[in-house]
N, C-alpha and C positions, 0 to 999 in steps of 0.2 A: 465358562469363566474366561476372563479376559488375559492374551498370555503376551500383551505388549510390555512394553518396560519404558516408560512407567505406564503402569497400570489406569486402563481408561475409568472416567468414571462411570459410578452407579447410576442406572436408572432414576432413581430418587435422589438424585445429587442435583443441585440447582446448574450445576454444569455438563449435563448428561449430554449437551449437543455437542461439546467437544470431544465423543470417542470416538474412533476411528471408523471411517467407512469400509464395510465388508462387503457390501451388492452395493450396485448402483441402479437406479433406471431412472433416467432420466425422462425416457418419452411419457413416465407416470408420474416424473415430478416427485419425486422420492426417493430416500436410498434406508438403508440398511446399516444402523452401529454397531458396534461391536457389545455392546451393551442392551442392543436388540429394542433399541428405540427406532423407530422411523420418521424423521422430519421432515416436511415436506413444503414443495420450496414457497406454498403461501404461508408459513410459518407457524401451519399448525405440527402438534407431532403425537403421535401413537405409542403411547407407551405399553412394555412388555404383558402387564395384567388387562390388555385391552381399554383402557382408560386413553382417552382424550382430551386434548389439551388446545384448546380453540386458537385458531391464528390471533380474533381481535383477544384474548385473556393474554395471550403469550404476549403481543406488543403493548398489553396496560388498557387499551381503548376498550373504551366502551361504544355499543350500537346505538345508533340514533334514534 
């Protein structure tokens, strides 16, 4: 659980990328929320029930 003030969001929150970073690595191009998403900096992101979330879904495009 999340014990910032105020409180980061939920995983299933449409704003989940704004909780707070808890690990960083950057030489993977990824980090760790507090909320136990990992976003990664092609803008896809890994959410906690192992589900992904595609860099092109996450910016709206579609593949050619």
């Amino acid at each position: 659980m999340c014990t910032h003030v105020p409180s980061c969001p939920a995983a299933a929150d449409g704003n989940r990328g704004e909780a707070r970073p808890v690990a960083s690595h950057p030489d993977q191009g990824c980090n760790l929320l507090c909320n136990s998403v990992i976003p990664c900096e092609d803008g896809g992101e890994l959410l906690p029930d192992g589900a992904g979330i595609a860099p092109l879904a996450k910016a709206g495009m579609t593949a050619p």
